[in-house]
Jmol script that loads the backbone (N, CA, C; Angstrom):
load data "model"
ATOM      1  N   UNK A   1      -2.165 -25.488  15.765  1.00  0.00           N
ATOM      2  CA  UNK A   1      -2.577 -24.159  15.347  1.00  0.00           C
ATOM      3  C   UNK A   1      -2.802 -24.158  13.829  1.00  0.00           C
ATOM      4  N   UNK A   2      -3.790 -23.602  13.556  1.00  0.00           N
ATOM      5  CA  UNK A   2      -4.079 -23.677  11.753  1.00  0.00           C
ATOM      6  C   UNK A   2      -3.242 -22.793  11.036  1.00  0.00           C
ATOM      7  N   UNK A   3      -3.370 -22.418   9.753  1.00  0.00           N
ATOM      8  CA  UNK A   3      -2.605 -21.638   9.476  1.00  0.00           C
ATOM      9  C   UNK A   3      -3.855 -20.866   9.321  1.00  0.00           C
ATOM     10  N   UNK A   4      -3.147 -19.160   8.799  1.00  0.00           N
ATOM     11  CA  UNK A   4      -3.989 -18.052   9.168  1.00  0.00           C
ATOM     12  C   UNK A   4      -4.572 -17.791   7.609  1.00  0.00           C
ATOM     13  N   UNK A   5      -5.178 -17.086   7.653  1.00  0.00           N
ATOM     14  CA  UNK A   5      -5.465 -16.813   6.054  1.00  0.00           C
ATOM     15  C   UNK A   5      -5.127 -15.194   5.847  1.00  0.00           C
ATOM     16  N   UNK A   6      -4.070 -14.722   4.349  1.00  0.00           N
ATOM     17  CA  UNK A   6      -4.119 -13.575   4.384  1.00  0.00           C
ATOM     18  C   UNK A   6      -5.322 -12.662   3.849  1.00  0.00           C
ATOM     19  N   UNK A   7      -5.511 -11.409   3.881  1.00  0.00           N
ATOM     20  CA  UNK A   7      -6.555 -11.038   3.661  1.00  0.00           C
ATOM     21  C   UNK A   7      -6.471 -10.316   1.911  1.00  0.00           C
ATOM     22  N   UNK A   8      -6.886 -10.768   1.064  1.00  0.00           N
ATOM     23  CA  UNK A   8      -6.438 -10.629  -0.254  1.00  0.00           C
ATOM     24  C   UNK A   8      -6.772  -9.559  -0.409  1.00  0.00           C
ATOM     25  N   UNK A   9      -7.380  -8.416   0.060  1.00  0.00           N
ATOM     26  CA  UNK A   9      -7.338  -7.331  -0.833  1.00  0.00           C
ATOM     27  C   UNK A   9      -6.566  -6.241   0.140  1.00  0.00           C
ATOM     28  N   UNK A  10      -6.180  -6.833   1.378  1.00  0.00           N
ATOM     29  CA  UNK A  10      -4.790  -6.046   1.730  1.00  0.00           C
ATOM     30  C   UNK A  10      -3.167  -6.486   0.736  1.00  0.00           C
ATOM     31  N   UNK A  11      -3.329  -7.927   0.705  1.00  0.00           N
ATOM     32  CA  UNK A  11      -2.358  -8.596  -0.462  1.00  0.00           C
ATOM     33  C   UNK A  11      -1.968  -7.755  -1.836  1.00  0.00           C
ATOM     34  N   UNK A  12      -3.507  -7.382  -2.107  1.00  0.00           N
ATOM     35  CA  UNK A  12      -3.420  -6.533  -3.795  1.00  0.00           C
ATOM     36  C   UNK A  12      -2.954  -5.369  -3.238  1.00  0.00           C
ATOM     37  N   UNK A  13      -2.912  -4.634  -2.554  1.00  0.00           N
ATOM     38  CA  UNK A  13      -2.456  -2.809  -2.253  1.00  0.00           C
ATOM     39  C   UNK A  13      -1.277  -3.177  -1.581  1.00  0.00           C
ATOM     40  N   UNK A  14      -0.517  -3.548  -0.671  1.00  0.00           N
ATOM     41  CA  UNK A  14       0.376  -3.717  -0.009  1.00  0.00           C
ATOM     42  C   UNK A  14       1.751  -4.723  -0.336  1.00  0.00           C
ATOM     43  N   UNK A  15       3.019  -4.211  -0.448  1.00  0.00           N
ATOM     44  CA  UNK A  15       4.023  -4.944  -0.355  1.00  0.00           C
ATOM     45  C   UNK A  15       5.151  -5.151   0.351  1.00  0.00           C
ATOM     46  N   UNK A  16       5.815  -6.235   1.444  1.00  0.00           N
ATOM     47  CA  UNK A  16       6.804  -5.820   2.442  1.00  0.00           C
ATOM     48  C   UNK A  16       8.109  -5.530   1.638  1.00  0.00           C
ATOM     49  N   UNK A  17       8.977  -4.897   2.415  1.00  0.00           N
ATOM     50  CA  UNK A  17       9.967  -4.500   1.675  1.00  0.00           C
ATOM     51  C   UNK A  17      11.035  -5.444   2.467  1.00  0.00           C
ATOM     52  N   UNK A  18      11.901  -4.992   2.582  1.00  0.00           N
ATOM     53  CA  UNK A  18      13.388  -6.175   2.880  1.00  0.00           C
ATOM     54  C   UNK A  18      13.467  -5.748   4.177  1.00  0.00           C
ATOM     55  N   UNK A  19      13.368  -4.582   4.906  1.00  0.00           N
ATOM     56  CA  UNK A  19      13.441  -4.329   5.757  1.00  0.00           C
ATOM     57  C   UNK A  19      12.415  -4.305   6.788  1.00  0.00           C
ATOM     58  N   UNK A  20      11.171  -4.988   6.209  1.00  0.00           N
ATOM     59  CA  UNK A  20      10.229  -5.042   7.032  1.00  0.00           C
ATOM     60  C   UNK A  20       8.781  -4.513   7.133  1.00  0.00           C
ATOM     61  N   UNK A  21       9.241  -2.840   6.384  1.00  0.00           N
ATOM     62  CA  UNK A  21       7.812  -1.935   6.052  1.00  0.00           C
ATOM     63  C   UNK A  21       7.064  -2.241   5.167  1.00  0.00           C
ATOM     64  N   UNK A  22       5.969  -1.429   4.625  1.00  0.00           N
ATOM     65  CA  UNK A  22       4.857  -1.905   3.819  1.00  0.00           C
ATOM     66  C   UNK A  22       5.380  -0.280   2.793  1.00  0.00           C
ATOM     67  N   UNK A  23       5.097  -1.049   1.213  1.00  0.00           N
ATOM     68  CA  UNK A  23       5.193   0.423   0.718  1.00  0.00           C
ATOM     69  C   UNK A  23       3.521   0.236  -0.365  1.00  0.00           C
ATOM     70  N   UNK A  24       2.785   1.418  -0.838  1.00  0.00           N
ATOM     71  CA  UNK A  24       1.870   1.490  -1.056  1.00  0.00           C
ATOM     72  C   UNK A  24       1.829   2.498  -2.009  1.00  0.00           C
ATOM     73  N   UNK A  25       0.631   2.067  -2.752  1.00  0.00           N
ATOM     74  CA  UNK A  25       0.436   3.240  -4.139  1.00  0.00           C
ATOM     75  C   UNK A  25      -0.119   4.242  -3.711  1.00  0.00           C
ATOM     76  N   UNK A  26      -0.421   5.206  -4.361  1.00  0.00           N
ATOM     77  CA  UNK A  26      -0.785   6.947  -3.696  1.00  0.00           C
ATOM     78  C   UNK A  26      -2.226   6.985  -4.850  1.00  0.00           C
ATOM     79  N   UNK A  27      -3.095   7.011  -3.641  1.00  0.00           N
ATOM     80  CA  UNK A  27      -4.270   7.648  -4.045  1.00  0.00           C
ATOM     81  C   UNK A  27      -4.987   8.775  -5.125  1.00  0.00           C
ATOM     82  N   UNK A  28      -5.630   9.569  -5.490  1.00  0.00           N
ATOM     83  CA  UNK A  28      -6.281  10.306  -6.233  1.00  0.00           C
ATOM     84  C   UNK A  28      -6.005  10.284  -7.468  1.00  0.00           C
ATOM     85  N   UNK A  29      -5.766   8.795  -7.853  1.00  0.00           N
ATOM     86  CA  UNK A  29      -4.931   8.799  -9.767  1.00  0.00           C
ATOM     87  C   UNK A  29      -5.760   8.041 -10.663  1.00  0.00           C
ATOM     88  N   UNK A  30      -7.369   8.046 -10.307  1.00  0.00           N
ATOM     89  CA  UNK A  30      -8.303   7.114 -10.516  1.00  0.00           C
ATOM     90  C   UNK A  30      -9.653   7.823 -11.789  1.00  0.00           C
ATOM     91  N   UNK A  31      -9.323   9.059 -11.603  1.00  0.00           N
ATOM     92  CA  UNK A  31     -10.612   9.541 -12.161  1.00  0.00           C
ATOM     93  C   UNK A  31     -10.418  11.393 -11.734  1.00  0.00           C
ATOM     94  N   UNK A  32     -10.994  12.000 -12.513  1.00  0.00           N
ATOM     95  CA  UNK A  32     -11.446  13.659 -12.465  1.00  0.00           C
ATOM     96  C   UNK A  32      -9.793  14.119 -12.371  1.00  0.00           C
ATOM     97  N   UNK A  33      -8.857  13.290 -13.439  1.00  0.00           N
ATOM     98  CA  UNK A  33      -7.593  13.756 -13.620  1.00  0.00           C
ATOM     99  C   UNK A  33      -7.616  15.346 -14.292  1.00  0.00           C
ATOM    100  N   UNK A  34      -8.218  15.954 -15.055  1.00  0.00           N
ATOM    101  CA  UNK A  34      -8.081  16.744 -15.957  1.00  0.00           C
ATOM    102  C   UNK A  34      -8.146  17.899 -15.326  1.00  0.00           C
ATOM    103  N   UNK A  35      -8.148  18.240 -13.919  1.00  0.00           N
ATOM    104  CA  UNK A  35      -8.314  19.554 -13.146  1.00  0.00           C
ATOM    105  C   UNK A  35      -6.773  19.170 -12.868  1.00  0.00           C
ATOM    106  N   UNK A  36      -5.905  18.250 -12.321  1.00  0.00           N
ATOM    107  CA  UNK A  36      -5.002  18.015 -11.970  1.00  0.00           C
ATOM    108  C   UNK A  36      -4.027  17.987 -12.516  1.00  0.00           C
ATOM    109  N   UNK A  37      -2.998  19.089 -11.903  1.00  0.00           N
ATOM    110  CA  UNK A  37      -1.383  19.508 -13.255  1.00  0.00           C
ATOM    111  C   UNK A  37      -0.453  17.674 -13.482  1.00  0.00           C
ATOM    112  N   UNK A  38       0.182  18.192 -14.505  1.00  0.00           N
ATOM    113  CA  UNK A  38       0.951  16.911 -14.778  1.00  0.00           C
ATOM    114  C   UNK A  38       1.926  16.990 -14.048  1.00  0.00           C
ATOM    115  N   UNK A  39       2.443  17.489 -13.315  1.00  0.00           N
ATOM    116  CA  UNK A  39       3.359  17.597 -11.783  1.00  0.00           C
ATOM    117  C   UNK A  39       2.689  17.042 -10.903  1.00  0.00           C
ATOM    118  N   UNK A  40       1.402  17.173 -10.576  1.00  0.00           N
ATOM    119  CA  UNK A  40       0.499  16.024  -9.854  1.00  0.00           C
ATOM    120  C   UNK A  40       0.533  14.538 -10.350  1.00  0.00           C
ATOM    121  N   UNK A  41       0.130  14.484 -11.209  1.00  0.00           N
ATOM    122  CA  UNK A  41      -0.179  12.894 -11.636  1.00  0.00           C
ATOM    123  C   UNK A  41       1.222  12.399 -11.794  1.00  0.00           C
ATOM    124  N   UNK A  42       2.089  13.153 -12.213  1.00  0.00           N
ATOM    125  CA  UNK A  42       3.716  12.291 -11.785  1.00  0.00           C
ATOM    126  C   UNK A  42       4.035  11.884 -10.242  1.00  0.00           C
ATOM    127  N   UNK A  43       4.081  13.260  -9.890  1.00  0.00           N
ATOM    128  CA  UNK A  43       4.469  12.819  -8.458  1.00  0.00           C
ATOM    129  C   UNK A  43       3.692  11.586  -7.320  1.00  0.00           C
ATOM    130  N   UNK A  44       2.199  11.378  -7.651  1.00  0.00           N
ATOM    131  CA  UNK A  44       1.599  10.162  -7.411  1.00  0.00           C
ATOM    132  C   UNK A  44       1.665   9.025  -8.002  1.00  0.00           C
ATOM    133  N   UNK A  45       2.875   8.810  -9.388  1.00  0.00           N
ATOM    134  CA  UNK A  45       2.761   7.428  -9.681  1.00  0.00           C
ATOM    135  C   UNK A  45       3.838   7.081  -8.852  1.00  0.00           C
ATOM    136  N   UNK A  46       4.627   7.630  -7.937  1.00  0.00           N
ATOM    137  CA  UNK A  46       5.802   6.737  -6.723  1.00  0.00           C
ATOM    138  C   UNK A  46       5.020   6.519  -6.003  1.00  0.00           C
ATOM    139  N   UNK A  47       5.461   4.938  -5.738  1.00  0.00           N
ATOM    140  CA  UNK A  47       5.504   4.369  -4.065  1.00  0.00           C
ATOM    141  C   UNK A  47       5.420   5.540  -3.254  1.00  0.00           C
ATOM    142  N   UNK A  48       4.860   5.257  -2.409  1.00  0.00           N
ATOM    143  CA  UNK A  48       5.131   5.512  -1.022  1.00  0.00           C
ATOM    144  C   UNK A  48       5.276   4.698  -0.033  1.00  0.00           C
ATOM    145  N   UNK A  49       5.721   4.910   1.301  1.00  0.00           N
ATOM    146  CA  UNK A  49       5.544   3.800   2.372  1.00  0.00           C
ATOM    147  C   UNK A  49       4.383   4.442   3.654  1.00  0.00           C
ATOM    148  N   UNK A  50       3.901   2.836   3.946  1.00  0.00           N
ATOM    149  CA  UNK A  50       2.906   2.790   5.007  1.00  0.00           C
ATOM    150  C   UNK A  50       3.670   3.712   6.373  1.00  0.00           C
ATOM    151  N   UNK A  51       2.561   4.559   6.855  1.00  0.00           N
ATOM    152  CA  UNK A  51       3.138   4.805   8.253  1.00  0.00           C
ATOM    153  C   UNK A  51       3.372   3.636   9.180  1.00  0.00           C
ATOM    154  N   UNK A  52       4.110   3.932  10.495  1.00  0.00           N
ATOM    155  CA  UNK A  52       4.923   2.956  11.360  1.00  0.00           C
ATOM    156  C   UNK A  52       3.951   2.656  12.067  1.00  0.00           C
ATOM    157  N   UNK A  53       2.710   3.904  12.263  1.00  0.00           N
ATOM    158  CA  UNK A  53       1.894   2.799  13.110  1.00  0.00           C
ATOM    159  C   UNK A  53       0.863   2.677  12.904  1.00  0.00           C
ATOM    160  N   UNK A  54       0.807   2.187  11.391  1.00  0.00           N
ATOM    161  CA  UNK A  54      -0.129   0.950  10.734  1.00  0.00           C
ATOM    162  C   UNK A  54       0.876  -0.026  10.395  1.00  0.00           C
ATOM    163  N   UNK A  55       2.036  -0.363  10.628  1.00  0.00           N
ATOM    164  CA  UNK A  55       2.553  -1.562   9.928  1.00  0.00           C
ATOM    165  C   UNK A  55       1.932  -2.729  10.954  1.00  0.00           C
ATOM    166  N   UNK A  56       1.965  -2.602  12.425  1.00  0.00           N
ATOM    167  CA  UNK A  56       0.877  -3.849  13.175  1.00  0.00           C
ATOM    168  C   UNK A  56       0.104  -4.168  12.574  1.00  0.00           C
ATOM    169  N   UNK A  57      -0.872  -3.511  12.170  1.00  0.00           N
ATOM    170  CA  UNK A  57      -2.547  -4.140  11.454  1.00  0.00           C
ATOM    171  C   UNK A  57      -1.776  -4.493  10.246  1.00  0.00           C
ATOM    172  N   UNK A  58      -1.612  -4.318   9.337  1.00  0.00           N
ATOM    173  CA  UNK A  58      -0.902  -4.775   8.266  1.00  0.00           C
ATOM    174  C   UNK A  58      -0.402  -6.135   8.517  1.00  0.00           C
ATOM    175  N   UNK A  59       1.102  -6.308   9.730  1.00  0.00           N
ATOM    176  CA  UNK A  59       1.466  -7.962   9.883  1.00  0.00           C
ATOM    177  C   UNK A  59      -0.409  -8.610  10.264  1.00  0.00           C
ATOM    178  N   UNK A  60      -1.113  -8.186  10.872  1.00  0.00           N
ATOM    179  CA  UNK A  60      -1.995  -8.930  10.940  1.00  0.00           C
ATOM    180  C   UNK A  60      -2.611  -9.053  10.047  1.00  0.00           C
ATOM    181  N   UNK A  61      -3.159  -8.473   8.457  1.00  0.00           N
ATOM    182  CA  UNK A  61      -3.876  -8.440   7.623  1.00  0.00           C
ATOM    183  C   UNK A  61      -3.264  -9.385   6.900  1.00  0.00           C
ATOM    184  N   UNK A  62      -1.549  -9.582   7.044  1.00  0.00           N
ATOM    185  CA  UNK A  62      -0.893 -10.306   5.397  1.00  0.00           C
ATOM    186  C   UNK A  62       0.331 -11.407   6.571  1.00  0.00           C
ATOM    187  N   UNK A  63      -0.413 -12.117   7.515  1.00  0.00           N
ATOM    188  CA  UNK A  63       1.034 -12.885   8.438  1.00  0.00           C
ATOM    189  C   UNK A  63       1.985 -13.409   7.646  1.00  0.00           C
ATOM    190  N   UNK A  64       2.236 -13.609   6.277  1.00  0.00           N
ATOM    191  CA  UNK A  64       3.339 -14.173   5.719  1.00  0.00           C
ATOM    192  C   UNK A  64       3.699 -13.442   4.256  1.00  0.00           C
ATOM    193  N   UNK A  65       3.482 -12.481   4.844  1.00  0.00           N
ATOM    194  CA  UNK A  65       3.851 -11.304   3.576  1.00  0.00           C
ATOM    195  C   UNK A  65       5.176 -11.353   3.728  1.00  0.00           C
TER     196      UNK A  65
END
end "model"
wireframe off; spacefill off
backbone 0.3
color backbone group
């Protein structure tokens, strides 16, 4: 059996944690900030974690994450 290849630009957004899940950066922090309160742009620089049922496609995107 070959080995698999991970898919690198799931690699760059995604990280497993110890317990298994995927945690992920939070969207809309890219551009047209200036309508958006600074209680917004804080609360999107935390992690978040992947929902439970995308972590399947995920083990398949990164098999040795």
């Amino acid at each position: 059996m070959p080995k698999l290849k991970t898919k690198s630009g799931a690699a760059k957004r995604f990280k497993r944690t110890a317990s298994g899940s995927f945690k992920r950066a939070q969207g809309f922090r890219r551009h047209i900030l200036t309508k958006k309160t600074t209680k917004q742009k804080r609360h999107l620089r935390s992690p978040c974690m992947v929902h439970e049922s995308d972590t399947p496609m995920l083990n398949r995107l990164m098999p040795y994450a």
